[in-house]
C-alpha positions in Angstrom: -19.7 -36.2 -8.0 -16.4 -37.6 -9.6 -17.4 -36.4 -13.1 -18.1 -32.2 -14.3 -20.2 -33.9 -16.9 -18.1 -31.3 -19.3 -18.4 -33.4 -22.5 -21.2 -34.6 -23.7 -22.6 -37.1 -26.3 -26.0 -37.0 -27.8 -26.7 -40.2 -29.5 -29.7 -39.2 -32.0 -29.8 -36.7 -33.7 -33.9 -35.6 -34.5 -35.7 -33.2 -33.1 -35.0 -33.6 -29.7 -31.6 -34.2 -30.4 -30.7 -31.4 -32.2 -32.8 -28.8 -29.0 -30.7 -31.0 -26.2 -27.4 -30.2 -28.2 -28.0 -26.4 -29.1 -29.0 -26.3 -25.2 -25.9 -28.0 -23.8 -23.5 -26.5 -26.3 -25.0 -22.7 -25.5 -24.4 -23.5 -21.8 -20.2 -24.1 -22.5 -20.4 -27.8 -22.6 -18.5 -29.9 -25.6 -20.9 -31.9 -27.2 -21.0 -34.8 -30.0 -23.6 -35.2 -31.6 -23.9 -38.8 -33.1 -26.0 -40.0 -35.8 -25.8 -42.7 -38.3 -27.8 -40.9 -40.7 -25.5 -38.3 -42.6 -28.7 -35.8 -43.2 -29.9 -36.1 -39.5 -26.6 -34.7 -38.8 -25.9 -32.1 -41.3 -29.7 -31.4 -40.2 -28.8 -30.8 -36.4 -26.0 -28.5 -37.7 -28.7 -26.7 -40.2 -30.9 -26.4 -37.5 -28.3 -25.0 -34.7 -26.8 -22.2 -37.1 -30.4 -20.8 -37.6 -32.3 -20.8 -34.2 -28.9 -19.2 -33.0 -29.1 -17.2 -35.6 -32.4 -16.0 -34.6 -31.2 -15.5 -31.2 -28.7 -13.3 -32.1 -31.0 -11.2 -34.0 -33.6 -11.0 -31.2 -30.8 -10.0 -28.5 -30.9 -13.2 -26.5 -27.1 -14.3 -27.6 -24.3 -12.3 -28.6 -22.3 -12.5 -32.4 -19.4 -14.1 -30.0 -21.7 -16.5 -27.8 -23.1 -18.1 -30.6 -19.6 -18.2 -32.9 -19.0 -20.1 -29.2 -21.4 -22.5 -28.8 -21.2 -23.4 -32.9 -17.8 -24.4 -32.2 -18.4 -26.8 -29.3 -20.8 -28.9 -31.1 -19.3 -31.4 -33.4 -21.2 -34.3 -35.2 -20.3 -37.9 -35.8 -21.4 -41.4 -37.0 -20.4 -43.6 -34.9 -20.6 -44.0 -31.3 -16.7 -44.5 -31.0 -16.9 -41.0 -30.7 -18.8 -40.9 -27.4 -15.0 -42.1 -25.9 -14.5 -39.3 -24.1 -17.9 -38.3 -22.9 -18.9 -37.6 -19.5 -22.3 -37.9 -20.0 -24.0 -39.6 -22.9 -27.8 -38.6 -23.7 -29.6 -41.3 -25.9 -32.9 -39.8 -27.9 -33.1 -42.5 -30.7 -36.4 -44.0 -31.2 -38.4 -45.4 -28.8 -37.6 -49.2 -29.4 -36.1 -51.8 -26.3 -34.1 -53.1 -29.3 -32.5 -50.2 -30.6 -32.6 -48.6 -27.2 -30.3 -51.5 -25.7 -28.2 -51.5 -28.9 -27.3 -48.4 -28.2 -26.5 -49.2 -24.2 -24.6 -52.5 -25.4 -22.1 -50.5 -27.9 -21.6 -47.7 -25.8 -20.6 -49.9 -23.0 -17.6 -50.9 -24.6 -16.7 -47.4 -25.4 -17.1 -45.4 -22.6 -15.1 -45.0 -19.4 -16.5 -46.8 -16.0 -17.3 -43.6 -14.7 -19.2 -42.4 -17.8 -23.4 -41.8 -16.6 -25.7 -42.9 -19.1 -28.9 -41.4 -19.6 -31.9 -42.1 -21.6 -34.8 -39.9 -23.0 -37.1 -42.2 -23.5 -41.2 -41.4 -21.7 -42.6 -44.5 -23.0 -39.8 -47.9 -21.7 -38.7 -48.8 -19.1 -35.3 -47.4 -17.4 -35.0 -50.2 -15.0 -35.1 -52.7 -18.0 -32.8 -50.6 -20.4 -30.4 -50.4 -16.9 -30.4 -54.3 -16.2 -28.9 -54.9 -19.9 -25.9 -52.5 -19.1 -23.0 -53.3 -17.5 -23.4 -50.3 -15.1 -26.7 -50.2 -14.5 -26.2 -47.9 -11.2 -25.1 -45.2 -13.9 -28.0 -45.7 -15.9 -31.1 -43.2 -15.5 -33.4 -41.2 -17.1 -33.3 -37.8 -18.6 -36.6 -36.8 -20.2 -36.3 -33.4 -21.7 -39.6 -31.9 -23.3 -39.8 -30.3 -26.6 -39.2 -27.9 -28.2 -35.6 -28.4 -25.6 -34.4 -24.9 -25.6 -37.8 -23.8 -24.9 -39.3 -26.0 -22.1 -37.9 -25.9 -18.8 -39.1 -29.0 -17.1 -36.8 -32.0 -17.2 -37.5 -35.2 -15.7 -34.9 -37.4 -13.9 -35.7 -41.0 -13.5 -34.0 -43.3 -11.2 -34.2 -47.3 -11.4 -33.8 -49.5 -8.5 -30.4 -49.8 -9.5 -29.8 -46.2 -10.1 -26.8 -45.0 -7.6 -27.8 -41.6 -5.8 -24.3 -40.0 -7.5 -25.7 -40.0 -10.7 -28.5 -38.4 -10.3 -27.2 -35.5 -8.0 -24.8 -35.0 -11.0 -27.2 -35.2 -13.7 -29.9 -33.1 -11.7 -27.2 -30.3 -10.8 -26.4 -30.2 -14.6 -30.5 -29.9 -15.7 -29.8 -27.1 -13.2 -26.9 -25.2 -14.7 -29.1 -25.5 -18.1 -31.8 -23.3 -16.6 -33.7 -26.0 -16.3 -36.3 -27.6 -13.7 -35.4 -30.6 -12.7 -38.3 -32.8 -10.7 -37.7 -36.7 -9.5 -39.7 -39.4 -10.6 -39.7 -43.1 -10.4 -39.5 -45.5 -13.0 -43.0 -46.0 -14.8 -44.1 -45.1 -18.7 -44.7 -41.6 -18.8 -43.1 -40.7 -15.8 -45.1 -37.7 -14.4 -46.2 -35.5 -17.2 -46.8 -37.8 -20.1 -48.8 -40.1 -17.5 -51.2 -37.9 -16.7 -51.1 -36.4 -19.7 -51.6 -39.3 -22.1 -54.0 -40.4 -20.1 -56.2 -37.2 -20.8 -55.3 -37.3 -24.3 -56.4 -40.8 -24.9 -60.0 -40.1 -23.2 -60.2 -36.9 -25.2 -59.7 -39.3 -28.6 -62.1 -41.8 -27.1 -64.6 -38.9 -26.5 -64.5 -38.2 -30.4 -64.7 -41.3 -31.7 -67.4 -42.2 -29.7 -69.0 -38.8 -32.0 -69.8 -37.5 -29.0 -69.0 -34.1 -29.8 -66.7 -32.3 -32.7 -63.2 -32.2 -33.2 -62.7 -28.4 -32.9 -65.8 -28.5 -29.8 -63.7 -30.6 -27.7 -61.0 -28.7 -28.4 -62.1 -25.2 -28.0 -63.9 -26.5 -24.7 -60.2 -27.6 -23.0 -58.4 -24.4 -24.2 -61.2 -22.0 -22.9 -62.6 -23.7 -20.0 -58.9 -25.1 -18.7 -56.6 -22.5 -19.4 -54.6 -25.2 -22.4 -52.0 -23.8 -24.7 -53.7 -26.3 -27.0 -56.6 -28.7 -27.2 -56.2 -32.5 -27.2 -56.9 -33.5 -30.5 -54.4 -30.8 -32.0 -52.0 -31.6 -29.4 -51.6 -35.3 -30.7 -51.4 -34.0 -34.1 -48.6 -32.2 -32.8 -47.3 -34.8 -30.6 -47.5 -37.6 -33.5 -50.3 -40.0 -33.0 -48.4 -42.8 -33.4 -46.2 -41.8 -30.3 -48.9 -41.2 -28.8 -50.4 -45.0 -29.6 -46.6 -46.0 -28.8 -46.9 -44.3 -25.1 -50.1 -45.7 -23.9 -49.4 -49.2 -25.0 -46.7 -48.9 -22.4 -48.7 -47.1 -20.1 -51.3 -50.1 -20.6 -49.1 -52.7 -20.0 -47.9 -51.6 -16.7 -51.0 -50.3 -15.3 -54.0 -52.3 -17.1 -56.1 -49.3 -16.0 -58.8 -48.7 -19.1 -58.0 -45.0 -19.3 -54.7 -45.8 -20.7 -56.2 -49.0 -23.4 -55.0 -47.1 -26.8 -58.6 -45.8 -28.4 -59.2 -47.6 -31.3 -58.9 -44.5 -33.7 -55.4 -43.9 -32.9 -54.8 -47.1 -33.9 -56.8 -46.6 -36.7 -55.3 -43.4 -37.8 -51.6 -45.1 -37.4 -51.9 -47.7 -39.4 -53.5 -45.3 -42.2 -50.4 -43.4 -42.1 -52.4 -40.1 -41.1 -50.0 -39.6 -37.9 -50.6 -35.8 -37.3 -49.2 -32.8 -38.1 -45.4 -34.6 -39.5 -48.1 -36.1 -42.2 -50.2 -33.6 -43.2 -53.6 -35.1 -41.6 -54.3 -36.4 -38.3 -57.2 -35.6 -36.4 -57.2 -32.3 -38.7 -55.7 -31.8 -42.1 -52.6 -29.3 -42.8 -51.4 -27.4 -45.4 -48.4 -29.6 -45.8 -46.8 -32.2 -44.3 -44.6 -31.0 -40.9 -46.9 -27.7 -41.3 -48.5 -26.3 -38.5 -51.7 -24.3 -40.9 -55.1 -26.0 -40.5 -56.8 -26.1 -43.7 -60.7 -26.8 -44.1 -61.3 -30.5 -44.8 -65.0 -32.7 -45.1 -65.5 -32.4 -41.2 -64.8 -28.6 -41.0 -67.9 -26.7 -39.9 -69.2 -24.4 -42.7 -68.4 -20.5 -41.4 -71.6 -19.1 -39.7 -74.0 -22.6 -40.0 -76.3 -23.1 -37.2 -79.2 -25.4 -36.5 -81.8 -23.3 -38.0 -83.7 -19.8 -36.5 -84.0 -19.4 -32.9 -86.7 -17.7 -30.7 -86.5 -14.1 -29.6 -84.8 -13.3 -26.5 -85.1 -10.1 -24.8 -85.5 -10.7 -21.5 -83.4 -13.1 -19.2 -84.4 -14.4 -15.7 -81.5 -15.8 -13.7 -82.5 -17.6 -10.4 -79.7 -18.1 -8.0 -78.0 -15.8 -5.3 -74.5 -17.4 -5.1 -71.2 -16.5 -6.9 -72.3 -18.0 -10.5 -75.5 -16.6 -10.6 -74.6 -13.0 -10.1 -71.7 -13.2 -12.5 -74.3 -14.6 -15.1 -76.8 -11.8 -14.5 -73.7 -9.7 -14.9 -73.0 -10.8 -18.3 -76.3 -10.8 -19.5 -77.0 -7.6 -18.4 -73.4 -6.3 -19.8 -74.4 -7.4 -23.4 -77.7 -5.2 -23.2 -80.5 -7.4 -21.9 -82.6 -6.6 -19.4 -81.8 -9.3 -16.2 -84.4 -10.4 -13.5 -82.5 -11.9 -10.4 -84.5 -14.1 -8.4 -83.3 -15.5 -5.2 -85.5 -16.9 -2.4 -85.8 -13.7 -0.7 -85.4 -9.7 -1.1 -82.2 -9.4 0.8 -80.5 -12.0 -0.7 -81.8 -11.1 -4.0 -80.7 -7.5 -3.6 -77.1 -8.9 -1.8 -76.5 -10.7 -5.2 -76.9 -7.3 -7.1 -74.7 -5.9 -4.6 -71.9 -8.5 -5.5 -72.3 -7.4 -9.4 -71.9 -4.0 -8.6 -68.5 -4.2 -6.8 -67.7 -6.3 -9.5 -68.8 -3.6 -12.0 -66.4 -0.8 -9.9 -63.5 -3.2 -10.1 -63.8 -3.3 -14.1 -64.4 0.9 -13.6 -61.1 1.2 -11.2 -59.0 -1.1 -14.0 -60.3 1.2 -17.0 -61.9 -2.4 -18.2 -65.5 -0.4 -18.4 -66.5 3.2 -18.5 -68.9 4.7 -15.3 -71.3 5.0 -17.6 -71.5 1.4 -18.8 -71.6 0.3 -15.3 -74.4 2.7 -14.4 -76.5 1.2 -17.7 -75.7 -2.4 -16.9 -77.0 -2.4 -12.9 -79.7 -0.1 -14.5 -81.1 -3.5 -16.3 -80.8 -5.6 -13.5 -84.3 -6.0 -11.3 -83.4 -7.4 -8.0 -86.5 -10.1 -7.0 -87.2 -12.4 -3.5 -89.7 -14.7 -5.9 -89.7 -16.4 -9.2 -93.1 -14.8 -9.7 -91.0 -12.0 -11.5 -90.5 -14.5 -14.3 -93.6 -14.6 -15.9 -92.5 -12.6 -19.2 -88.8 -13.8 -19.5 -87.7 -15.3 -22.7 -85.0 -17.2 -21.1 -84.7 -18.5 -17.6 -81.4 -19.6 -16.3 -81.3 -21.6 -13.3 -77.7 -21.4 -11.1 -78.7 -22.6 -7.8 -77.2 -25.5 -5.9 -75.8 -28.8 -7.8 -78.8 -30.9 -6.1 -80.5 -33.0 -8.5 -84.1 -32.9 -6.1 -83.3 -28.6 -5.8 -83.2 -28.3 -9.2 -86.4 -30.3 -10.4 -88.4 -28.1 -7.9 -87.2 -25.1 -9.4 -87.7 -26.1 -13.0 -91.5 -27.6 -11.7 -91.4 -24.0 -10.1 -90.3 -22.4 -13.5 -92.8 -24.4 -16.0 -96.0 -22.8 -13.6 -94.7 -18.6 -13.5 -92.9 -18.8 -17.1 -94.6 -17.6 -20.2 -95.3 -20.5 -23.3 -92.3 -20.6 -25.3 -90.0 -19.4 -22.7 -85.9 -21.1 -22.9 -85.3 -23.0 -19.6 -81.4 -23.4 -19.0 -79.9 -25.2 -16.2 -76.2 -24.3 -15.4 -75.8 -27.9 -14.0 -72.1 -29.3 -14.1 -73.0 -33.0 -13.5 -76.4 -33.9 -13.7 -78.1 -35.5 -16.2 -80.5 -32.3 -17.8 -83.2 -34.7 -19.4 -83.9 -35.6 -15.4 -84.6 -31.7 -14.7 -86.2 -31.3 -17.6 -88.6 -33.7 -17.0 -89.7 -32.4 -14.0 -91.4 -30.0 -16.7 -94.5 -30.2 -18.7 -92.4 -28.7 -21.6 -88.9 -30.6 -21.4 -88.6 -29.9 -25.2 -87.5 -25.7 -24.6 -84.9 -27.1 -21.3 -81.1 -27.3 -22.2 -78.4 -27.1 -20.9 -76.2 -23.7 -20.6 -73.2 -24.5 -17.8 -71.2 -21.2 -17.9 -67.5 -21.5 -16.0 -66.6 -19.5 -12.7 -66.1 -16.7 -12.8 -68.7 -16.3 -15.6 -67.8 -12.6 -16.6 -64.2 -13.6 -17.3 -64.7 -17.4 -18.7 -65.6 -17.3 -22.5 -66.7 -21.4 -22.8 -70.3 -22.5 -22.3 -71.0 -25.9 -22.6 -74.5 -26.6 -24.4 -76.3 -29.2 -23.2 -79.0 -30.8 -25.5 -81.1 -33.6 -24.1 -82.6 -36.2 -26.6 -85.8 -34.1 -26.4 -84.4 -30.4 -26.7 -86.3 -28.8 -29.6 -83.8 -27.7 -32.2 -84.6 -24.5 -32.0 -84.4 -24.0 -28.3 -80.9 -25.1 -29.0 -80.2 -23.0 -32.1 -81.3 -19.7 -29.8 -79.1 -20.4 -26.9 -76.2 -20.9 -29.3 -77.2 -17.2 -30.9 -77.6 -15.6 -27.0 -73.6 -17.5 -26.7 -73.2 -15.1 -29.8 -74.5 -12.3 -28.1 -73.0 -12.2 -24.8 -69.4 -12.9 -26.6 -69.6 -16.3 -25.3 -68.0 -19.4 -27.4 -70.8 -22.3 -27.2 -69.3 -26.1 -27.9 -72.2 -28.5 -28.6 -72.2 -31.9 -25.8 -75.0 -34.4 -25.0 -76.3 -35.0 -21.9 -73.6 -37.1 -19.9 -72.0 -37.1 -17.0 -69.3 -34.1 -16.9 -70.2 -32.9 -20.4 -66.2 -32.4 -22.4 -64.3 -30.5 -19.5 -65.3 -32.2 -16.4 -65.3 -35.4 -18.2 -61.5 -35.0 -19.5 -60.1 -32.8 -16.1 -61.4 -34.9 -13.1 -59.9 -38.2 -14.6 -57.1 -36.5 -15.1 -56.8 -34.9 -11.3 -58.0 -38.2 -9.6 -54.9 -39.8 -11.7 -52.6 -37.0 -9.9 -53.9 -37.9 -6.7 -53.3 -41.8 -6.9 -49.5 -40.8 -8.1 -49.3 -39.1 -4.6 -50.9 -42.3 -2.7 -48.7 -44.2 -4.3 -45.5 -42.2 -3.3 -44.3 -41.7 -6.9 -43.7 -38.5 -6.5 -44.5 -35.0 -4.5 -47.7 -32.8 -4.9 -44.7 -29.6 -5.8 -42.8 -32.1 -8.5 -46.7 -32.9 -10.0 -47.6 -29.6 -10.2 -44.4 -28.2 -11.5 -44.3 -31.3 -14.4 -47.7 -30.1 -15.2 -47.1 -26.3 -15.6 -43.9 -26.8 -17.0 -44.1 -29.4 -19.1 -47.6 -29.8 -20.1 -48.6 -25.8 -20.1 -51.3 -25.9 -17.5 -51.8 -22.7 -15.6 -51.9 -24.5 -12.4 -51.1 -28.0 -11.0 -53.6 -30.4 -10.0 -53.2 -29.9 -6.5 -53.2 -26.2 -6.9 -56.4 -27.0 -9.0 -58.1 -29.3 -6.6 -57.3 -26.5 -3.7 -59.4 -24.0 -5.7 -61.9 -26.0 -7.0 -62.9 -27.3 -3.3 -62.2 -31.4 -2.7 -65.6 -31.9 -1.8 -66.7 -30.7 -5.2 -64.3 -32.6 -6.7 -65.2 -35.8 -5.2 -69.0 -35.3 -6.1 -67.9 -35.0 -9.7 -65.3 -37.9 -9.5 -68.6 -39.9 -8.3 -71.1 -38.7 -10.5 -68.2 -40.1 -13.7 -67.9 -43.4 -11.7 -71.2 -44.1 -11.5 -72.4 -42.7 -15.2 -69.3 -44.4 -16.9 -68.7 -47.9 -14.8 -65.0 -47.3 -15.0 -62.6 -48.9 -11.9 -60.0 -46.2 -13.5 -62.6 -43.3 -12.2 -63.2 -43.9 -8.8 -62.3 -41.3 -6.7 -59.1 -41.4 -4.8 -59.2 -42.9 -1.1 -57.2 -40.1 -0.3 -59.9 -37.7 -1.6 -62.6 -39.2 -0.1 -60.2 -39.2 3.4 -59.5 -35.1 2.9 -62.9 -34.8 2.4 -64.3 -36.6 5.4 -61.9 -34.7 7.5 -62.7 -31.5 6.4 -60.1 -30.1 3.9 -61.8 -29.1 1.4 -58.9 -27.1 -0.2 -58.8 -23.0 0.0 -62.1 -22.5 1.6 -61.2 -24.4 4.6 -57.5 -23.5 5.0 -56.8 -26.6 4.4 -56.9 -28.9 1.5 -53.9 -30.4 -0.3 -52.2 -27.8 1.1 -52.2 -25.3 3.8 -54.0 -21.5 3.1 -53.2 -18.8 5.9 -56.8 -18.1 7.2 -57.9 -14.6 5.8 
């Protein structure tokens, strides 16, 4: 490239600003930081002398690195001082008038050769490119906040876009220590796409007082792996960026998923915009402060729906991976555990499985010999569900057929006792259905534990319209008891987590049939920029496609929604086979074990 991209201007000096100029500066570039607002910039400089500050006092930086970097930053108010800039990175708000301002002044100041970028996630680069006279040096540069902090950085290339540019700009994202993926030109790019998407169903989900604030929450952090839940994340995000995004999102794509939910719009115009305001979809100490305070939707400590029935006893009728792992944890918090399976050996195979699993929690000093010795000790081994008949709670974990299930629970109203809890572990199918099978569908609910059950704290618990209330309040106090966290959902198709992931996968999927960007870029974006443990292709691989794709169709159907039918290329993997890890084949390729 004809540029070293040396000196460098940051028009916009907020938040972002301020992290893209402490990054730039602490890597030996020059920077200007320009700003027309005197306190933005006296701010950035603030805000640079402490965090480096802290770095010096944490060991990251020497007293000489940052005395360094302080001196290469320099602020200004006017962008005649971008003259001699290599590079200019715009952050001011997201706004196609103040956006192409900004491209239309610096034009006349800046050298041909000069490459301007943008950091917008919500316009259009291609449109912001057309009204510059050098729209082939014109591309995006999406950083992720906090900047110093996050390593993924998106680079977004127009039509017009000359392939020089962004080899320069993507070697510099580089040299910052950053990950650079590339993505085309479409709101939200690859992280906020999928992201906002997710968020907006998760606001949808609330308003539509489906279940609670912190429920939904707690259910994505605990059952996905999240840094944060959704509703707290656009708190943090603001919600009226948020609102901002999927309008753009909308207009492009006219998919459903990404129609604003009303309450965002509601909240916006109220002026409760999250955590910068002091009250979003919570309410905070202060405004800009990150400490929840109790408000009038707060759950009062320690309320549940009334006393519960007695549960000593727990019947768990499956042989397969989830049903041994929930006989394990049963039988780990102290109650004795029948497991039934349709035979003695498999039965006793299933016990095998939770005592291997017991050693390996021995071998990693997780659980003492003796523990593991008193927790098989409770479990009885059974080839018939005959050995139900004085349970006071029977669990069902057998396959996801909706005709399996009824049989079982018909099975399970004739050997259990009066008064006995029927749970179904079901991730997709509508409970009231199975518990109708039943001459008692008022003690069935739903209790769908996460693989692997011993590790995953989340139970989702599934009330139909005829569960008693006190068949619910006892499986929320056996949740207490086997150090389980319960979260409250009705009985719909994918209950909170399946409901908010799958979407979100099948939307990774059609990014890939539409050649917008790689299955490694998607999953990096997603891990590095959104703080999900895995990609959705790594994701999908584990899960199984075929799994998947049943859950994508039981949403499609339930819900009505073009934006959730499943994938073509899905549906295509599936019919040929891959289904993901357990194949050696799915997304990706698995060496066969």
């Amino acid at each position: 490239m004809d540029t070293p991209l040396s000196t460098i201007a940051v028009v916009g000096l907020g938040t972002m600003g301020t992290g893209i100029a402490e990054v730039l500066a602490l890597a030996g570039r020059e920077v200007i930081g320009i700003d027309i607002s005197e306190a933005a910039a006296l701010g950035a400089v603030a805000s640079f002398e402490a965090s480096t500050a802290r770095a010096v006092g944490r060991g990251r930086i020497t007293e000489e690195q940052r005395a360094a970097a302080l001196a290469r930053f320099r602020t200004a108010d006017t962008l005649q001082a971008a003259a001699d800039a290599e590079l200019v990175i715009e952050v001011v708000p997201e706004s196609y008038e103040i956006k192409q301002q900004v491209f239309r002044e610096l034009d006349a100041v800046v050298p041909p050769t000069t490459i301007l970028t943008t950091g917008t996630n919500a316009l259009s680069v291609t449109r912001l490119a057309a009204e510059s006279q050098r729209p082939e040096r014109v591309l995006g540069l999406h950083f992720f906040n906090p900047a110093p902090a996050m390593k993924l950085v998106e680079v977004v290339s127009s039509v017009l876009t000359a392939p020089p540019a962004v080899e320069a700009v993507t070697a510099l994202a580089r040299e910052l220590g950053k990950e650079p993926v590339a993505v085309g030109d479409r709101p939200g790019f690859v992280a906020d796409g999928l992201l906002f998407g997710y968020l907006n169903q998760a606001a949808a989900m609330y308003e539509a007082n489906y279940a609670s604030r912190e429920d939904i929450d707690a259910a994505m952090r605990l059952g996905c792996g999240l840094p944060m839940g959704p509703l707290a994340l656009l708190d943090l995000i603001g919600i009226d960026t948020a609102r901002t995004v999927l309008e753009a999102m909308y207009a492009e794509s006219h998919d459903r998923l990404h129609a604003p939910a009303p309450i965002l719009g509601q909240l916006s115009s109220a002026g409760l915009t999250g955590r910068k305001a002091g009250r979003g979809f919570y309410t905070y100490d202060a405004p800009g402060s990150q400490d929840v305070v109790p408000d009038a939707l707060t759950p009062a400590a320690g309320a549940e729906a009334g006393a519960g029935r007695a549960v000593a006893s727990v019947g768990v009728a499956g042989s397969g991976t989830m049903a041994s792992g929930i006989a394990e944890v049963f039988a780990k918090a102290g109650y004795g555990v029948v497991l039934a399976a349709r035979t003695q050996e498999k039965a006793d195979l299933a016990k095998g499985r939770i005592a291997k699993s017991l050693e390996r929690s021995v071998s990693k000093g997780r659980l003492s010999a003796e523990a593991r010795d008193e927790t098989l000790a409770r479990i009885t081994a059974a080839g018939s569900l005959d050995a139900f008949a004085e349970v006071d709670l029977a669990v069902e974990a057998v396959a996801e057929d909706l005709e399996i299930k009824q049989q079982l629970f018909a099975a399970l109203d004739k050997v259990c006792r009066p008064g006995a809890v029927l749970a179904t572990t079901t991730s997709s199918l509508p409970v009231v259905a199975i518990a109708r099978a039943t001459a008692r569908p008022e003690d069935v609910i739903g209790m769908h534990f996460f693989n692997p059950a011993p590790a995953m704290k989340l139970v989702e618990v599934v009330r139909t319209v005829l569960t008693a209330d006190e068949v619910h309040a006892t499986v929320r106090a056996v949740c207490a008891k086997i150090r389980k966290h319960p979260v409250d959902c009705g009985d719909r198709a994918g209950f909170i987590v399946n409901a908010l992931l799958f979407p979100y996968l099948n939307n990774a999927i059609k990014m890939v049939e539409q050649h917008y960007a790689s299955l490694d870029d998607i999953d990096a974006a997603m891990k590095l920029g959104g703080g999900y443990p895995m990609g959705p292709f790594e994701l999908l691989d584990v899960v199984g496609l075929d799994v998947s794709l049943a859950i994508e169709k039981v949403l499609h159907k339930e819900f009505r929604d073009p934006g959730l039918a499943p994938a073509p290329l899905l549906e295509h993997l599936v019919a040929a086979g891959c289904l993901g890890r357990k194949t050696g084949r799915g997304f990706r390729e698995y060496a066969r074990r």
